[in-house]
C-alpha positions as CSV (number, residue, x, y, z in Angstrom):
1,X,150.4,45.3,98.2
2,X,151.6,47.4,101.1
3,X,149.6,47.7,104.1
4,X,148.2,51.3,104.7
5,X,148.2,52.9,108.4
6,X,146.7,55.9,109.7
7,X,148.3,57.2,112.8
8,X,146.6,60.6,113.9
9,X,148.9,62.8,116.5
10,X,152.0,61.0,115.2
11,X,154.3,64.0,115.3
12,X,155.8,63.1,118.3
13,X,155.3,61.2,121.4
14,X,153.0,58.1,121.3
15,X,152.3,58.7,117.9
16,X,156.2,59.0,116.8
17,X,156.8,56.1,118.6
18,X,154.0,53.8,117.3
19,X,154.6,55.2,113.6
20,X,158.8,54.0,114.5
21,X,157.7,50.9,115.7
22,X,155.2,50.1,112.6
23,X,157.8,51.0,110.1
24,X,158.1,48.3,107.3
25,X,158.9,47.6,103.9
26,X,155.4,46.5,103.5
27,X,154.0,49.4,104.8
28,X,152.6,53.1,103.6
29,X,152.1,55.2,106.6
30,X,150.0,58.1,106.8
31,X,151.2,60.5,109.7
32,X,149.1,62.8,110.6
33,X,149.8,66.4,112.9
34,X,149.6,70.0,112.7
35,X,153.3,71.2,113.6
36,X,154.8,71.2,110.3
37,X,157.9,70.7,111.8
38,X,157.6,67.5,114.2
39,X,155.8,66.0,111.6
40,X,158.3,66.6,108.8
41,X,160.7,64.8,111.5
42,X,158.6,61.9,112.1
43,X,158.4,61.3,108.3
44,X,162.3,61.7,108.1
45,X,162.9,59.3,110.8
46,X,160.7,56.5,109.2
47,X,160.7,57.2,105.5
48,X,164.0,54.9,104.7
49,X,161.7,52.1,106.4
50,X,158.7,52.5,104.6
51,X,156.8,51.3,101.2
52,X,155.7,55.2,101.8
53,X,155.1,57.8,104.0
54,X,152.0,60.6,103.5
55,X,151.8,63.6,105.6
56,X,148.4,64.9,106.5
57,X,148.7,68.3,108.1
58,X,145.3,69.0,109.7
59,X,143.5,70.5,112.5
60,X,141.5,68.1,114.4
61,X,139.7,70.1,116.5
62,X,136.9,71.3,113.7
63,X,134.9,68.8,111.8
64,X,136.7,71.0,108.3
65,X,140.1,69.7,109.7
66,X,138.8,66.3,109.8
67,X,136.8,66.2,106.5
68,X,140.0,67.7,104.4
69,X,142.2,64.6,106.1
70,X,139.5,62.1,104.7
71,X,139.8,63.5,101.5
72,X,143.4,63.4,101.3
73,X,143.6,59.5,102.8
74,X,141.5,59.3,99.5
75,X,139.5,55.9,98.6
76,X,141.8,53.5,99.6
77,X,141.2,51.3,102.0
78,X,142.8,51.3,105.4
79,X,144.4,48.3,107.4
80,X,145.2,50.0,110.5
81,X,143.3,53.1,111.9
82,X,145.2,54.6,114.9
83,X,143.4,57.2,116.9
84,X,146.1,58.9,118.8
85,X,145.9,62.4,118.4
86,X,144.2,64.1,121.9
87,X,144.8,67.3,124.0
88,X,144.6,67.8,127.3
89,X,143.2,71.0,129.1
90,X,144.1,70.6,133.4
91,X,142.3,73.1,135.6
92,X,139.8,72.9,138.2
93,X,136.1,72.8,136.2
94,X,134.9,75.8,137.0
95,X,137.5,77.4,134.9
96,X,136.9,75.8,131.9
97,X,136.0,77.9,129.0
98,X,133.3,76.5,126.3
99,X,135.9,76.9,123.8
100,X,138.7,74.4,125.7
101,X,135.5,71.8,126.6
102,X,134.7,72.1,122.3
103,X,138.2,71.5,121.3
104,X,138.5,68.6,123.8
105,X,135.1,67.4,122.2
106,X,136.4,67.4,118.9
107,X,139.8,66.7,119.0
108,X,139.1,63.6,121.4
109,X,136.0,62.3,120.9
110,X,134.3,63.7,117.4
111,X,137.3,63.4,115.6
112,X,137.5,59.0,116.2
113,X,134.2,59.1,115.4
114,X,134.5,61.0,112.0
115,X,137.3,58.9,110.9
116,X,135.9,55.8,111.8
117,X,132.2,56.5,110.4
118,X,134.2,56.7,107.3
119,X,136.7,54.2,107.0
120,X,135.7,51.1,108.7
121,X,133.2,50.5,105.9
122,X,136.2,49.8,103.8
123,X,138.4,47.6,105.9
124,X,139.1,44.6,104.8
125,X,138.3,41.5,107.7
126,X,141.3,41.3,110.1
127,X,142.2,45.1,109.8
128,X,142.1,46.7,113.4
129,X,141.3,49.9,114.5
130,X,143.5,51.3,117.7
131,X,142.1,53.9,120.1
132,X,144.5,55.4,122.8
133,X,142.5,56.1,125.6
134,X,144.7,56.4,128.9
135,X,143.7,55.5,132.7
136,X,141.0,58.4,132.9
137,X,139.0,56.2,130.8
138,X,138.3,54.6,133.3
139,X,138.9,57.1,136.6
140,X,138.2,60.3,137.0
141,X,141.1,62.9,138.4
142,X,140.8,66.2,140.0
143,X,141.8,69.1,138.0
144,X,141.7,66.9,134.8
145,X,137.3,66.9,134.2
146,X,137.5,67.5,130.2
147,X,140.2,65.3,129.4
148,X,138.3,62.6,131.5
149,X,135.2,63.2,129.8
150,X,136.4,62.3,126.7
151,X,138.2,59.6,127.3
152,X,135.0,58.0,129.4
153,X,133.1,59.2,126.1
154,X,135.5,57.5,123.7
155,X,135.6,54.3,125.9
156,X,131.5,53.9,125.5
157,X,131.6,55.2,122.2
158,X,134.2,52.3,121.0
159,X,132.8,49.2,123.4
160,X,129.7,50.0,121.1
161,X,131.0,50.1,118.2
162,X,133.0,47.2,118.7
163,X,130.2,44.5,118.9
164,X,129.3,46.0,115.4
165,X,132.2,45.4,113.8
166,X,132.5,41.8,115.1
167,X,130.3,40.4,112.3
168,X,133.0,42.2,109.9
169,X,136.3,40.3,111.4
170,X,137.6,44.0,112.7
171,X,139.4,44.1,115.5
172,X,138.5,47.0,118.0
173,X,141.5,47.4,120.5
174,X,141.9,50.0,123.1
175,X,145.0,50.8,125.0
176,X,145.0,52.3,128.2
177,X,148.2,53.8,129.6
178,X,148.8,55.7,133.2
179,X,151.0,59.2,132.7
180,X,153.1,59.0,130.1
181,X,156.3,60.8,129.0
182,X,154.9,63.1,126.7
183,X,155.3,67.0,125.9
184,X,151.3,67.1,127.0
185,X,152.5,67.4,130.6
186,X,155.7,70.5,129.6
187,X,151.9,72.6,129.8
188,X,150.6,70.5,132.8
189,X,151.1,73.2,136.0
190,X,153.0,71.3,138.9
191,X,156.0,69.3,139.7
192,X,155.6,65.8,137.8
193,X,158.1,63.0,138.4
194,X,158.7,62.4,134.4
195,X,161.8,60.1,134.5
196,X,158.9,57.5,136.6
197,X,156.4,58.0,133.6
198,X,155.8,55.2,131.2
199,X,158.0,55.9,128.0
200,X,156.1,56.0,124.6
201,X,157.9,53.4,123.2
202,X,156.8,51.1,125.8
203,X,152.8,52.0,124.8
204,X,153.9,51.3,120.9
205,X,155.4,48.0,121.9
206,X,152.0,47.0,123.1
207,X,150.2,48.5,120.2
208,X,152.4,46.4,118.0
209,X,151.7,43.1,120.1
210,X,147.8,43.6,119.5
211,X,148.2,44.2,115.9
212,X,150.9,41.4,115.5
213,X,148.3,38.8,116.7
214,X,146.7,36.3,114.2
215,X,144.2,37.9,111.9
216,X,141.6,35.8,114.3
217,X,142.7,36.7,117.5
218,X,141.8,40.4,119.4
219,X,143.6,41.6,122.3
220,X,141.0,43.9,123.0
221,X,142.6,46.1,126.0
222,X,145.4,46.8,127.6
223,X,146.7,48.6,130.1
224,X,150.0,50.0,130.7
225,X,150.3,50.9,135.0
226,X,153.5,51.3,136.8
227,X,154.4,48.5,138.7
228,X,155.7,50.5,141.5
229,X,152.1,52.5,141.6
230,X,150.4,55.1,139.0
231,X,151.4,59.0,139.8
């Protein structure tokens, strides 16, 4: 029986890289995005690779989005839940709008919840649940007070929740990467050094090392820096 993995944002990026990485005979991916496009690629680039791929094309960012991807993940149980999608709105606080701070909320922080609420119940001891939080989990930057907030919020939220899933053998791991070569930062005002950012391969190549770990071992966190100094 194949293995089932939900990767949320997986269109490109992290999330294309992780879902690459994860490819495997054994193994029925469920990619999840909302450009049609990107995500039909990711599915292309993995498909030949897979037991099978599902495209879930949904909008994060309202509770609706969230509830229609549950129902199409169906009953099912999961062995992976990977909560990658995220959005990043950079401006100083002052300037930002209760709509941005609400879709940071959801897409960020309400969204994990949602999909965990509902599917760890189901997952089987050993399965694992991935959350990629980033360095402002743990730090906060100027310019950068929403995305920081959620990430600090997903961070307590997960600790929590995983001391309760200890009793059920599943694994809670959090990765936490410093900037990242991603298309967030093509919308990021400035002058950013990309070619010295981590690439997203290099996060999914740590993802993969958590989850390849003995059914009875949890690396619970990692973090990805530069080793010749974070941006």
């Amino acid at each position: 029986m194949s293995k089932r993995i939900l990767i949320t944002g997986a269109s490109r990026g992290i999330g294309r890289a992780i879902a690459e990485k994860l490819a495997a005979p054994d193994v029925t991916l469920l990619l999840h995005g909302r450009d049609t496009v990107a995500l039909a690629e990711t599915c292309k680039a993995v498909q030949s690779q897979c037991a099978g791929v599902i495209k879930l094309i949904h909008d994060l960012a309202n509770e609706k989005g969230v509830s229609n991807l549950i129902s199409q993940v169906g009953d099912d149980p999961l062995d992976v839940l990977i909560n990658n999608a995220g959005i990043a709105v950079v401006k100083p606080f002052r300037e930002v709008t209760s709509d941005e701070w609400k879709q940071t909320l959801g897409v960020n922080v309400t969204a994990p919840f949602l999909l965990m609420q509902r599917f760890v119940g189901q997952m089987p001891p050993g399965s694992s649940v991935v959350n990629i939080l980033s360095i402002a989990a743990k730090t906060g930057f100027s310019g950068w007070s929403a995305y920081c907030m959620s990430k600090f919020a997903l961070e307590g939220f997960s600790q929590s929740v995983r001391e309760e899933l200890r009793e059920h053998c599943i694994r809670m791991i959090n990765i936490y990467p410093a900037a990242t070569n991603t298309e967030i930062w093509d919308d990021v005002a400035g002058d950013w050094p990309r070619d010295k950012m981590i690439a997203p391969k290099e996060v999914a190549s740590a993802v993969v090392y958590a989850l390849s770990q003995p059914s009875n071992v949890a690396v619970e966190n990692i973090t990805l820096s530069n080793a010749a100094g974070n941006l």
